[in-house]
Residue frames as a rotation matrix with the C-alpha (Angstrom) as fourth column:
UNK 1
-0.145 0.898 -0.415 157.81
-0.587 -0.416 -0.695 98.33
-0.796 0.143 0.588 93.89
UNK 2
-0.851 0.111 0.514 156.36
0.409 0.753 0.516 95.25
-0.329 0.649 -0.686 91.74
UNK 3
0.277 0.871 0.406 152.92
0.634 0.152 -0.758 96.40
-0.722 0.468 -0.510 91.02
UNK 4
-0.724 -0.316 0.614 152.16
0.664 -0.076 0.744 98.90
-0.188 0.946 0.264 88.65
UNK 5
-0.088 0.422 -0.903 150.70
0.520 -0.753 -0.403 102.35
-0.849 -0.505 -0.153 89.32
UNK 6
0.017 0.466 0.884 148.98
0.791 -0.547 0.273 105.23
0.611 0.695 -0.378 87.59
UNK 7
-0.361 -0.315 -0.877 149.57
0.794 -0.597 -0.112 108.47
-0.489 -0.737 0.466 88.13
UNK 8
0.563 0.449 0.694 147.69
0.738 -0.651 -0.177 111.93
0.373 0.612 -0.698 87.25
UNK 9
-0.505 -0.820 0.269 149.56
0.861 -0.500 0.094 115.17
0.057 0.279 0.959 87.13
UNK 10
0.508 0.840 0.189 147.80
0.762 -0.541 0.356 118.74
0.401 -0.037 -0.915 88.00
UNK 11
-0.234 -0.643 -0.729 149.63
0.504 -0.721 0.475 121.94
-0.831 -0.257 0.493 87.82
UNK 12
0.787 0.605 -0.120 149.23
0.296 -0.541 -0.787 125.20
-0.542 0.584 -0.605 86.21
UNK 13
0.328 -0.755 -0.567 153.11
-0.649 -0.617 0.446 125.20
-0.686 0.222 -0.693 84.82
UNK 14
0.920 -0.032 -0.391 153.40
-0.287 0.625 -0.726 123.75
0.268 0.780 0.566 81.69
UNK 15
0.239 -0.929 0.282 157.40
-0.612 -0.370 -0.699 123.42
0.754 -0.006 -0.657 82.67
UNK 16
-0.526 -0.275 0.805 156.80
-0.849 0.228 -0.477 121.89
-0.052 -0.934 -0.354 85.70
UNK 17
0.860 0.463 0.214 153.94
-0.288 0.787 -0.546 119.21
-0.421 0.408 0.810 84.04
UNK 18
0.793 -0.059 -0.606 156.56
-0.465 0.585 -0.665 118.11
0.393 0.809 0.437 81.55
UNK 19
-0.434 -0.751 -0.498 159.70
-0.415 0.657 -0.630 117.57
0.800 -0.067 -0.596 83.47
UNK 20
-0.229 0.400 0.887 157.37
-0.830 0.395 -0.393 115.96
-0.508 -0.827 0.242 86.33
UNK 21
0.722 0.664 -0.191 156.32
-0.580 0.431 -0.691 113.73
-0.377 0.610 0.697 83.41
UNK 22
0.504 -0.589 -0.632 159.45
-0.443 0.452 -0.774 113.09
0.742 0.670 -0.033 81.75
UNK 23
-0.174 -0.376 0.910 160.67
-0.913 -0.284 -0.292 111.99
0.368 -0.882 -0.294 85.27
UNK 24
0.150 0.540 0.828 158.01
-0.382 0.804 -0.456 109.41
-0.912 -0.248 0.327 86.27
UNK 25
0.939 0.278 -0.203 158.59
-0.343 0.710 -0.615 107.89
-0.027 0.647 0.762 82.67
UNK 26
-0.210 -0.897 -0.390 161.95
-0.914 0.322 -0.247 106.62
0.347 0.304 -0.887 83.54
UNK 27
-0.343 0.436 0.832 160.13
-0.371 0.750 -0.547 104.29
-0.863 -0.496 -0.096 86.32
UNK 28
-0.985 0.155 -0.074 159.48
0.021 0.537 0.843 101.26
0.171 0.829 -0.532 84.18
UNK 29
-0.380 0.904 -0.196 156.03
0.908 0.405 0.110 100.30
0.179 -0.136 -0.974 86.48
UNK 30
-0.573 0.586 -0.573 154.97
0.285 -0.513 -0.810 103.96
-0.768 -0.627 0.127 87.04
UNK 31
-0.478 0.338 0.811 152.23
0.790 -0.239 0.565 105.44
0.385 0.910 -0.153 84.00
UNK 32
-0.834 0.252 -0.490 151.28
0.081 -0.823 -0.562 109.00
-0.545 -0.508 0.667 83.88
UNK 33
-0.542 0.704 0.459 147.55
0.820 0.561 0.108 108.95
-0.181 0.435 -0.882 82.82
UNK 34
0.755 0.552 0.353 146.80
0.616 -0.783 -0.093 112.61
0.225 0.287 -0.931 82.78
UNK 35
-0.774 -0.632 -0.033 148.31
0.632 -0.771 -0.072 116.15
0.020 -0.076 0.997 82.67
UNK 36
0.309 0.806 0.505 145.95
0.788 -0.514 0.338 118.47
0.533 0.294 -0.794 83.61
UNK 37
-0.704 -0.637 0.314 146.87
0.575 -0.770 -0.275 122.36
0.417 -0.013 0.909 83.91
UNK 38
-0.439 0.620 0.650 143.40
-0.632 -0.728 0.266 123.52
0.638 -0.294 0.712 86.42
UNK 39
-0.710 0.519 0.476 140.90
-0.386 0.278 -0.879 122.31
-0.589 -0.808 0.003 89.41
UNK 40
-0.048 0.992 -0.115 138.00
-0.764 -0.111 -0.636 121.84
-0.644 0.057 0.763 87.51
UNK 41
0.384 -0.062 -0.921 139.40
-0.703 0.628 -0.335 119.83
0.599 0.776 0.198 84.86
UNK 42
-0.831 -0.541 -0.131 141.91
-0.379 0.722 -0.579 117.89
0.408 -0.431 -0.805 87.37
UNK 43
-0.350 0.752 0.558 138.28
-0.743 0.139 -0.654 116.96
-0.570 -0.644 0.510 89.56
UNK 44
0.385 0.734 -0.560 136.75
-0.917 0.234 -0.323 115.46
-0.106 0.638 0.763 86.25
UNK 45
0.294 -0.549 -0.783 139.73
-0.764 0.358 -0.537 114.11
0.575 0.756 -0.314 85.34
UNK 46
-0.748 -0.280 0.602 140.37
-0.647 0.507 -0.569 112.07
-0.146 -0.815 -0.560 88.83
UNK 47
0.023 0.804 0.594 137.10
-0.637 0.470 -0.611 110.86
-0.771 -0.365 0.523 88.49
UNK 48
0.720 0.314 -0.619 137.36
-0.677 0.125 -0.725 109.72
-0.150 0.941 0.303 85.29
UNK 49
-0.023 -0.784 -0.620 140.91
-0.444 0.564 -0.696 107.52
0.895 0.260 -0.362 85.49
UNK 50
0.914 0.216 0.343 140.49
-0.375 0.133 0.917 106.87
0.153 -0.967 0.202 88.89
UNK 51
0.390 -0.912 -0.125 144.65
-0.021 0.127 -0.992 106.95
0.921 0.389 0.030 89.48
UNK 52
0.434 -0.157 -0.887 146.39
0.857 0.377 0.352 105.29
0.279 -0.913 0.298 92.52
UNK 53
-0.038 -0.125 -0.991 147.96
0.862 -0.506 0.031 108.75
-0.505 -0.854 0.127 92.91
UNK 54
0.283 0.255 0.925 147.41
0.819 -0.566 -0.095 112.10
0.499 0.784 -0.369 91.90
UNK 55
-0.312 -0.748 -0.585 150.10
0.895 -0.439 0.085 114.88
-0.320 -0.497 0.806 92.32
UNK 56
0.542 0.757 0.364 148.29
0.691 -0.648 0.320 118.11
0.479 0.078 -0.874 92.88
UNK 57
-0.730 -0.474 0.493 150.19
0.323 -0.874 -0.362 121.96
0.602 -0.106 0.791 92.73
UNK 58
0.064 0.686 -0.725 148.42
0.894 -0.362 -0.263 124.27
-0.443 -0.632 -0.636 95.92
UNK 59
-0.152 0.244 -0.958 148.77
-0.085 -0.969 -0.233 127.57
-0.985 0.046 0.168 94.22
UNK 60
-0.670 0.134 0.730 146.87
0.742 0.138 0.656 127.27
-0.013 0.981 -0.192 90.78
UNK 61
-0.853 0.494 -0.167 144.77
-0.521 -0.788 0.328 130.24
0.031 0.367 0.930 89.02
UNK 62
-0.642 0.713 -0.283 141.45
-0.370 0.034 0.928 129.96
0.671 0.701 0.242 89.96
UNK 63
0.494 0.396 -0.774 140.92
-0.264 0.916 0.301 127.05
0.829 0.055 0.557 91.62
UNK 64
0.004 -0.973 0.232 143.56
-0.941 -0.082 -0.328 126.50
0.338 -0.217 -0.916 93.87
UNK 65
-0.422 -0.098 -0.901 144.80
-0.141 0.989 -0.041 123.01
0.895 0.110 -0.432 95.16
UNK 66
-0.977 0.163 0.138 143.30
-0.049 0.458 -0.887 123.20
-0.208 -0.874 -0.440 98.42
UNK 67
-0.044 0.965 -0.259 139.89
-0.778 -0.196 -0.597 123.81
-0.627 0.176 0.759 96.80
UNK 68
-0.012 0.183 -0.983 140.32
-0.754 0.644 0.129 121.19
0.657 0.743 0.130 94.04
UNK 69
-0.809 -0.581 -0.094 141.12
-0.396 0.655 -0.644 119.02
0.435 -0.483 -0.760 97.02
UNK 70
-0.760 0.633 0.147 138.32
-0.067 0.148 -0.987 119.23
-0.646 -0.760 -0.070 98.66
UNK 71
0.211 0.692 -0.690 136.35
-0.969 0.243 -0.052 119.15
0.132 0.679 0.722 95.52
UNK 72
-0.354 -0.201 -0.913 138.05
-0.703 0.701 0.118 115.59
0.617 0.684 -0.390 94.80
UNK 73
-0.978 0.187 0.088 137.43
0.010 0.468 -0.884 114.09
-0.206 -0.864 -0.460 98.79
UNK 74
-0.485 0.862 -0.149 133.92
-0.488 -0.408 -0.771 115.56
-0.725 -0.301 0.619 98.42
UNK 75
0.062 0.387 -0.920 133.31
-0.947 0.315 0.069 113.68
0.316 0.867 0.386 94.57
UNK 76
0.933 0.205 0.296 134.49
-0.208 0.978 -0.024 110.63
-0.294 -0.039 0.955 96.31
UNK 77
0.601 -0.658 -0.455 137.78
-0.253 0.383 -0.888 110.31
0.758 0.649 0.063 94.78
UNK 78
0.984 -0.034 -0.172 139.77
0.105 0.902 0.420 107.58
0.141 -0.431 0.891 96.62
UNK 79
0.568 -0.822 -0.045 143.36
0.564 0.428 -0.706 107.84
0.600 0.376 0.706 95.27
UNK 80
0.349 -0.489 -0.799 146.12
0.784 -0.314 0.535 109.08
-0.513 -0.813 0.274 97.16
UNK 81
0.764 0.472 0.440 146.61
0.609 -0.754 -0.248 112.51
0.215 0.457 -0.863 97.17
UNK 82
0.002 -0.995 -0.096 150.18
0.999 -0.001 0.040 114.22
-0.040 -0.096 0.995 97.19
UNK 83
0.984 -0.061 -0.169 150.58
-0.083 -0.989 -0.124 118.39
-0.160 0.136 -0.978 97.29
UNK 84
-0.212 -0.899 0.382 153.59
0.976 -0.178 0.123 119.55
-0.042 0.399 0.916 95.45
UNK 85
0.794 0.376 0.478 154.16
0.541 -0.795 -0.274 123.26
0.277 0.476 -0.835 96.26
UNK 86
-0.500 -0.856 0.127 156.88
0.558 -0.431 -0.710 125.80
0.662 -0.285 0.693 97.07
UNK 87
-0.140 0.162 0.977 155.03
-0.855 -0.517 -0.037 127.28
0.499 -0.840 0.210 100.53
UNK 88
-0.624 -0.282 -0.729 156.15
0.517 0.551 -0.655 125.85
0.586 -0.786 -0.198 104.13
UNK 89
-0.631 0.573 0.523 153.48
-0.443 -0.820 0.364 127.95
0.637 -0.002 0.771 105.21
UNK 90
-0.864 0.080 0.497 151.82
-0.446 0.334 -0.830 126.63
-0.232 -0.939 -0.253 108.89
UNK 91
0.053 0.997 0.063 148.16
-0.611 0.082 -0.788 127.07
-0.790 0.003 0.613 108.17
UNK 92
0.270 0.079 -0.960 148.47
-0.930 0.281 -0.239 125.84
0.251 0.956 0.150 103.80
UNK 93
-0.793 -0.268 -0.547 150.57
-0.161 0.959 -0.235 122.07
0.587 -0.098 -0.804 105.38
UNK 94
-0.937 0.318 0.144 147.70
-0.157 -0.015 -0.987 122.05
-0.312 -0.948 0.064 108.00
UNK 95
-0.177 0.745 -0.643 144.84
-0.715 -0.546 -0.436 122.76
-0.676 0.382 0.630 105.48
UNK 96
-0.344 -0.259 -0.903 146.19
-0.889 0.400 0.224 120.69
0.303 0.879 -0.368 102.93
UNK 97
-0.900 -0.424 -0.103 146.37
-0.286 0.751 -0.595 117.72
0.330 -0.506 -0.797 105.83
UNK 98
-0.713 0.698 -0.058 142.77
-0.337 -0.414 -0.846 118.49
-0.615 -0.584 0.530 106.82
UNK 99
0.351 0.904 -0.242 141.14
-0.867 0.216 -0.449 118.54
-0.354 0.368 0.860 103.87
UNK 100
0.808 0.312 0.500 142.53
-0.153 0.931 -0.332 115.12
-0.569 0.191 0.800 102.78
UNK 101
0.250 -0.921 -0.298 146.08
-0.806 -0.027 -0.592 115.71
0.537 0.388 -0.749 101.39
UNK 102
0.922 -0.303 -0.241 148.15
0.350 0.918 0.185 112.03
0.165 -0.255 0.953 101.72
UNK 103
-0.049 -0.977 -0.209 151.38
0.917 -0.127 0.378 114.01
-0.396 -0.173 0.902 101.82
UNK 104
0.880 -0.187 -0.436 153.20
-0.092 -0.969 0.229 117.83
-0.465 -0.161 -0.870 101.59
UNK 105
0.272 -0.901 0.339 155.98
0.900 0.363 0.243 117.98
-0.342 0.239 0.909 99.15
UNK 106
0.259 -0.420 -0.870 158.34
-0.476 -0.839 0.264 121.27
-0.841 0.346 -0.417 98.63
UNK 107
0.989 0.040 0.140 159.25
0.136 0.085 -0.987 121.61
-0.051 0.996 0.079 94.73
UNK 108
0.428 -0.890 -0.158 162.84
-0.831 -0.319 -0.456 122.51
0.355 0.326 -0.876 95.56
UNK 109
0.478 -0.411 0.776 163.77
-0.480 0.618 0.623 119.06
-0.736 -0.670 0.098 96.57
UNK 110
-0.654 -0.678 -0.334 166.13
-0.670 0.315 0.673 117.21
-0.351 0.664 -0.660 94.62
UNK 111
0.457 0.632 -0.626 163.99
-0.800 0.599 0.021 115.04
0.388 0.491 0.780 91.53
UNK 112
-0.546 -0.247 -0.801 165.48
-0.266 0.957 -0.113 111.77
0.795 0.152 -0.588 92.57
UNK 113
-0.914 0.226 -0.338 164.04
0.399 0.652 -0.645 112.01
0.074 -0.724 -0.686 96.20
UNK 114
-0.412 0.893 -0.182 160.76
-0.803 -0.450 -0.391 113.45
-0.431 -0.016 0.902 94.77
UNK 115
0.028 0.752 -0.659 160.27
-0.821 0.393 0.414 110.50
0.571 0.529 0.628 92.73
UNK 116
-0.716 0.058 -0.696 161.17
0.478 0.767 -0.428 107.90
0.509 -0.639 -0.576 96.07
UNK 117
-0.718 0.682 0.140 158.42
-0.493 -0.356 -0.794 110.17
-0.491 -0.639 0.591 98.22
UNK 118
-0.025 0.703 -0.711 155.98
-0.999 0.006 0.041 109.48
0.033 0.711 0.702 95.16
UNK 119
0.030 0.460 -0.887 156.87
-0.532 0.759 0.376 106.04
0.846 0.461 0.268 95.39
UNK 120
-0.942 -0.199 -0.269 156.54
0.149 0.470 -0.870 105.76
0.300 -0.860 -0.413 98.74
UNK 121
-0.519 0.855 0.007 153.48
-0.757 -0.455 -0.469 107.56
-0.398 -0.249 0.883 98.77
UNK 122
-0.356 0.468 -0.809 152.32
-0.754 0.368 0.545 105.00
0.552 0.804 0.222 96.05
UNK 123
-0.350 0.222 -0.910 152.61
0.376 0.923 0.081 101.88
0.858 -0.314 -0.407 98.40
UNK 124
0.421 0.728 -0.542 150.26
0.694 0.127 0.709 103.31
0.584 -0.674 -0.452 101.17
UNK 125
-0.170 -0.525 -0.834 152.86
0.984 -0.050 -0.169 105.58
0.047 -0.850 0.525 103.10
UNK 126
0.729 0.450 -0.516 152.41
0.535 -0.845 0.019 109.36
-0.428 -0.290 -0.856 104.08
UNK 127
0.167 -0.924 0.343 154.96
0.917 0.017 -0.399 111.34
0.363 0.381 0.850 102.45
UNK 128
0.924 0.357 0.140 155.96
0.338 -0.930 0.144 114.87
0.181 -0.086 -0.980 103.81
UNK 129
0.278 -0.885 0.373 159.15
0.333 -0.276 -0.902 117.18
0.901 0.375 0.218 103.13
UNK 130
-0.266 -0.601 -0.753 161.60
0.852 0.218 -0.476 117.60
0.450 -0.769 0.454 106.34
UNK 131
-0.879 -0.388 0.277 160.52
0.293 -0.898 -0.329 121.00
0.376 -0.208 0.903 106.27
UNK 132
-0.432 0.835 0.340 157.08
-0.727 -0.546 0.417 120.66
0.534 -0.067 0.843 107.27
UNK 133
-0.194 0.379 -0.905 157.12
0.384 0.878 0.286 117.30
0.903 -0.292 -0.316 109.19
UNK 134
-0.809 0.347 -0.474 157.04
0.541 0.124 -0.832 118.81
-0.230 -0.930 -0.287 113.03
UNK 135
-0.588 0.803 0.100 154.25
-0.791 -0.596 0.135 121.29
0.168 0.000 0.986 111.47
UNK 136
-0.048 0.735 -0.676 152.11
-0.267 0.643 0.718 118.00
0.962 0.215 0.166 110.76
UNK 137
-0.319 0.287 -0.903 152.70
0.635 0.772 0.021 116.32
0.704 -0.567 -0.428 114.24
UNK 138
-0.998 0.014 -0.058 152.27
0.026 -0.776 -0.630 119.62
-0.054 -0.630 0.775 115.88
UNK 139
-0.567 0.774 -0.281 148.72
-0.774 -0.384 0.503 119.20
0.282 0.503 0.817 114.44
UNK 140
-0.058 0.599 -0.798 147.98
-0.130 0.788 0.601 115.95
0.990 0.138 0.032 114.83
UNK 141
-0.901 -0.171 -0.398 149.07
0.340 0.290 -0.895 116.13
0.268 -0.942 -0.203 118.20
UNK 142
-0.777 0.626 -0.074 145.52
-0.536 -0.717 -0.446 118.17
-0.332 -0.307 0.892 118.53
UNK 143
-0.652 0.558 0.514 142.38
0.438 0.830 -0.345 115.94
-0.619 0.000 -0.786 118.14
UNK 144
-0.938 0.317 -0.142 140.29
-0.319 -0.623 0.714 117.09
0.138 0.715 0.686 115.43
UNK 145
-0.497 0.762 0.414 136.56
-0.728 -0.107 -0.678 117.22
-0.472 -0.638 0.608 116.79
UNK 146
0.441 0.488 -0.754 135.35
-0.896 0.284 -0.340 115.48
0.048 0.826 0.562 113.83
UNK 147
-0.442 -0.246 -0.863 137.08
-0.255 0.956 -0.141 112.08
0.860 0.158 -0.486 115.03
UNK 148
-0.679 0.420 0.602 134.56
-0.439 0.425 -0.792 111.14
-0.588 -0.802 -0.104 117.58
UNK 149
0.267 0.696 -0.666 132.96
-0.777 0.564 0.278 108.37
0.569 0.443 0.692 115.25
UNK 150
0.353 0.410 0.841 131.63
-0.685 0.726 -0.066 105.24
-0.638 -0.553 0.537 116.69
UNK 151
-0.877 -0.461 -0.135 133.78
-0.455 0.707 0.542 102.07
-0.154 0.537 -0.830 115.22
UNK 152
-0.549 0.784 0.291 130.12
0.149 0.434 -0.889 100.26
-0.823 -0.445 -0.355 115.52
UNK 153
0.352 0.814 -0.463 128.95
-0.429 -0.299 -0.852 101.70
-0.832 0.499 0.243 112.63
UNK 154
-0.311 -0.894 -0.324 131.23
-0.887 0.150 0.437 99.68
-0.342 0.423 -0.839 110.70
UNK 155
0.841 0.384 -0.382 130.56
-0.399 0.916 0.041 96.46
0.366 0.118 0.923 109.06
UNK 156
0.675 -0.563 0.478 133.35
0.112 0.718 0.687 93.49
-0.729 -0.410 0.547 109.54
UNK 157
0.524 -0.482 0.702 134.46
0.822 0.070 -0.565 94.08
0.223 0.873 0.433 106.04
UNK 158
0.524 -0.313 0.792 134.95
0.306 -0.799 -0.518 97.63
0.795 0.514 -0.322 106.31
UNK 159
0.848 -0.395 0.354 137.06
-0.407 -0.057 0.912 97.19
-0.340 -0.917 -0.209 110.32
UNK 160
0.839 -0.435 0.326 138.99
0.536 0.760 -0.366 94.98
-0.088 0.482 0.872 108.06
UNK 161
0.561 0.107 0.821 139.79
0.668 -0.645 -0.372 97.31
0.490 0.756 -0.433 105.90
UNK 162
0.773 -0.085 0.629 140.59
-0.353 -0.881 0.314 100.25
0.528 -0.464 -0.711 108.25
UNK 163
0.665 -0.672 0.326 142.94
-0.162 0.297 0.941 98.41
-0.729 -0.679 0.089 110.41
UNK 164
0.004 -0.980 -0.200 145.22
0.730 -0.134 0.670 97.83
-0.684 -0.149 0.715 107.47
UNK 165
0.382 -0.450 0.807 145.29
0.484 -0.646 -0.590 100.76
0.787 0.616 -0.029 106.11
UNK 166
0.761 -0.284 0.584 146.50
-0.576 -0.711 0.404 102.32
0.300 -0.644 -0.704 109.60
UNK 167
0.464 -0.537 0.704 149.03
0.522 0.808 0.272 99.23
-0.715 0.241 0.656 108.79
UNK 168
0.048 -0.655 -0.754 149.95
-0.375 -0.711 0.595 101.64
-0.926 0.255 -0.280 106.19
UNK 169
-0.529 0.060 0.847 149.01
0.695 0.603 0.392 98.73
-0.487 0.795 -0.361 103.31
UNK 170
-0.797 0.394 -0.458 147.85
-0.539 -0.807 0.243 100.37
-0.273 0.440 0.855 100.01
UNK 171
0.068 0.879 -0.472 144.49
-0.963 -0.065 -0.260 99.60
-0.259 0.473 0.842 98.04
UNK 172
-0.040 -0.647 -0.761 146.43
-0.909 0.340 -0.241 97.21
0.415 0.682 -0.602 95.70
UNK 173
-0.871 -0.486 0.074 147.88
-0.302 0.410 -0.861 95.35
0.388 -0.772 -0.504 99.20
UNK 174
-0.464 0.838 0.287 144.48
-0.732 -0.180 -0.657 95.45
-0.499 -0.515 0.697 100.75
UNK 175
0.519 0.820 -0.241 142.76
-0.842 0.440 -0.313 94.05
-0.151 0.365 0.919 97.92
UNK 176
-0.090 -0.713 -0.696 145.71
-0.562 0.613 -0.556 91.01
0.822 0.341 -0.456 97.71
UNK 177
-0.869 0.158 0.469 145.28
-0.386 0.376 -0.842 90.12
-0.309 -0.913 -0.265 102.05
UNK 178
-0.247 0.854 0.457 141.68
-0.485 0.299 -0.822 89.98
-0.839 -0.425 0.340 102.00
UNK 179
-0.768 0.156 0.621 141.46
0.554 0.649 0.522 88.24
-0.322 0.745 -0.585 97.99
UNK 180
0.405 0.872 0.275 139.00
0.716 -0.116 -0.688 90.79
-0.569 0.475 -0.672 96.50
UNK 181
0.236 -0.270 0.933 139.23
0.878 -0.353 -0.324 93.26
0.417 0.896 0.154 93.79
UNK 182
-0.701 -0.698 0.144 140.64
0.709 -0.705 0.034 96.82
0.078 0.126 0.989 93.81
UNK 183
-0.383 0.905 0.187 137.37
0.251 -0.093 0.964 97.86
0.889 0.416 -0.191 92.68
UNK 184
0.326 0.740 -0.588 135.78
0.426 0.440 0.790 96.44
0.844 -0.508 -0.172 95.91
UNK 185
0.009 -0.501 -0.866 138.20
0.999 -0.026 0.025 97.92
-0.035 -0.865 0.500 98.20
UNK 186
-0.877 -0.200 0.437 137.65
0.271 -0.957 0.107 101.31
0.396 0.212 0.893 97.00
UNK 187
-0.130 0.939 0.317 134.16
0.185 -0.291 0.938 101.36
0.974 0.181 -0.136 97.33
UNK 188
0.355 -0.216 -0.910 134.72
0.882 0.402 0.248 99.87
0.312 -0.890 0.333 101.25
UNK 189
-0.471 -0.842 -0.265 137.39
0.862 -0.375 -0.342 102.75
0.189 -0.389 0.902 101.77
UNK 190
-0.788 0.405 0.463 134.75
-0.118 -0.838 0.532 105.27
0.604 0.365 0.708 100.33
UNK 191
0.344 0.894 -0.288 132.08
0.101 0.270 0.957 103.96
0.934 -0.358 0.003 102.47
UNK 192
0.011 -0.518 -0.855 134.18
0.880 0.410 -0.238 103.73
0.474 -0.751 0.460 105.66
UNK 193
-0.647 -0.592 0.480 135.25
0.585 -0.790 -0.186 107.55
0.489 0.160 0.857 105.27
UNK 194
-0.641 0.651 0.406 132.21
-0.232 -0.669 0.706 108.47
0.732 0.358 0.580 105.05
UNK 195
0.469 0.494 -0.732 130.49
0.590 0.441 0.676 106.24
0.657 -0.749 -0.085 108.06
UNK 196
0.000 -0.681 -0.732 133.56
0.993 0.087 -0.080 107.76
0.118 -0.727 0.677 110.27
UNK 197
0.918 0.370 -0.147 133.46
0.384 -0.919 0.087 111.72
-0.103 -0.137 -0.985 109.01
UNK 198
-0.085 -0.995 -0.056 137.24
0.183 -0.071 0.981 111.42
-0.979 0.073 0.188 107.89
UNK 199
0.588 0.560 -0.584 138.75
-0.105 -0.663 -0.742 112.67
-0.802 0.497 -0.331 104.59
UNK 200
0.064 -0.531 -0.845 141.43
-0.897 0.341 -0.283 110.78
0.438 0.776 -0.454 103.60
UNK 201
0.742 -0.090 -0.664 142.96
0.196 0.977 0.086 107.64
0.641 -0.194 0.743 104.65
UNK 202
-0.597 -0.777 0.202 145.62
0.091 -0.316 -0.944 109.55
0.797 -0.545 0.259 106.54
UNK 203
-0.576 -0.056 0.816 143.49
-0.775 -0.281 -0.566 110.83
0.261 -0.958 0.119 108.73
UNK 204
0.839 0.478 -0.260 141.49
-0.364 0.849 0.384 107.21
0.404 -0.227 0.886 109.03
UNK 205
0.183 -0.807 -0.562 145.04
0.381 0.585 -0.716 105.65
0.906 -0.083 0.414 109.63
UNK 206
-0.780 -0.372 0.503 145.65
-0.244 -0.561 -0.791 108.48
0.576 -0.740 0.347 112.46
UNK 207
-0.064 0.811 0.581 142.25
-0.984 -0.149 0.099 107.78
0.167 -0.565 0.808 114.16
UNK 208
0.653 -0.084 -0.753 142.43
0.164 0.986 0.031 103.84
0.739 -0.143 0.658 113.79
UNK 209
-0.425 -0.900 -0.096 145.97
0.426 -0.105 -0.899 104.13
0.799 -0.422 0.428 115.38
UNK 210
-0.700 -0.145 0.699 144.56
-0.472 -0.640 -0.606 106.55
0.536 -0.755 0.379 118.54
UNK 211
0.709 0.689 0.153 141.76
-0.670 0.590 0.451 103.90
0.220 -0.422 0.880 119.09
UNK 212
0.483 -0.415 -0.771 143.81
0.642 0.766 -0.010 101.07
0.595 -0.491 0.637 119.26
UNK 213
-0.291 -0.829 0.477 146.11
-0.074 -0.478 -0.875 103.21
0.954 -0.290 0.078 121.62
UNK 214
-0.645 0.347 0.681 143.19
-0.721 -0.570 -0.393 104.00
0.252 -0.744 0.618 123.89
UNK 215
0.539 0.783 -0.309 141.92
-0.539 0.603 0.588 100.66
0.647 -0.151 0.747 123.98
């Protein structure tokens, strides 16, 4: 990992915010850019730093993380999107995956291979704890109605685009192949999503991937 990433933080345990914090600051290239300790504030706050990833607790007062999720997909926010919770729960990894969750991480995993998921998650890759990986493919193995979009409605840029990220290439990567800004590739991703009816880039990456299959 050469680049140099931002991260935002979003949990209602002060305990769990700080050694998640004091963690990522051993990574020389990783910066945590927020700590936020609710939904409503973590929503603003996404929008506002706009952070390549943003590690997000599913059982918070109030709010909870599958609602803040879908607040953040729904505001537009881009960045990759990580749950960090202590339920292996069928329907909550399923939900999470749905509404636009880049990865499922259990909190009792050992901190060293929470902070390789995180930085695997950073460079473009899904990330999801052993204990909940056959739940995901058990899911995906089911077509989700909502992926009958029409590549056609695409421009050239934004086919670009879509093919590698189901390459698995982050933002960063993206904007480095094709020579344009970060910036520009967000906007593209956000536009794409939205042409297609998809909610993250996972599930763009999963729907690219079953076209080319079926072509």
């Amino acid at each position: 990992m050469s680049e140099h990433y931002s991260v935002l933080l979003v949990d209602d345990h002060p305990l769990l915010l700080k050694g998640l914090k004091q963690l990522l600051e051993f990574e020389d290239n990783i910066d945590v850019v927020g700590e936020v300790n609710n939904g409503k504030d973590a929503v603003a706050r996404a929008a506002e730093v706009d952070p390549d990833l943003i590690v997000l607790d599913l059982n918070m007062q109030g709010m909870d993380g599958i609602a803040t999720l879908k607040a953040m997909r729904d505001a537009g926010v881009t960045s990759r999107i990580v749950m960090l919770t202590v339920s292996d729960a069928d329907e909550d990894v399923v939900e999470a995956i749905s509404a636009g969750a880049d990865g499922y991480l259990l909190k009792d995993m050992d901190p060293e291979l929470l902070i390789e998921q995180f930085k695997k998650a950073l460079t473009g890759k899904m990330v999801m704890s052993e204990a909940v990986t056959e739940i995901l493919a058990s899911a995906l193995r089911k077509p989700a109605a909502r992926y009958q979009a029409d590549l056609n409605n695409l421009t050239n840029r934004e086919y670009e685009i879509l093919s590698l990220i189901a390459k698995g290439m982050s933002n960063k990567l993206i904007a480095r192949e094709l020579d344009i800004s970060d910036g520009t590739v967000k906007v593209h991703v956000k536009h794409l999503l939205k042409k297609l009816g998809l909610r993250s880039r996972v599930e763009a990456a999963v729907w690219m991937v079953n076209q080319q299959g079926s072509q």
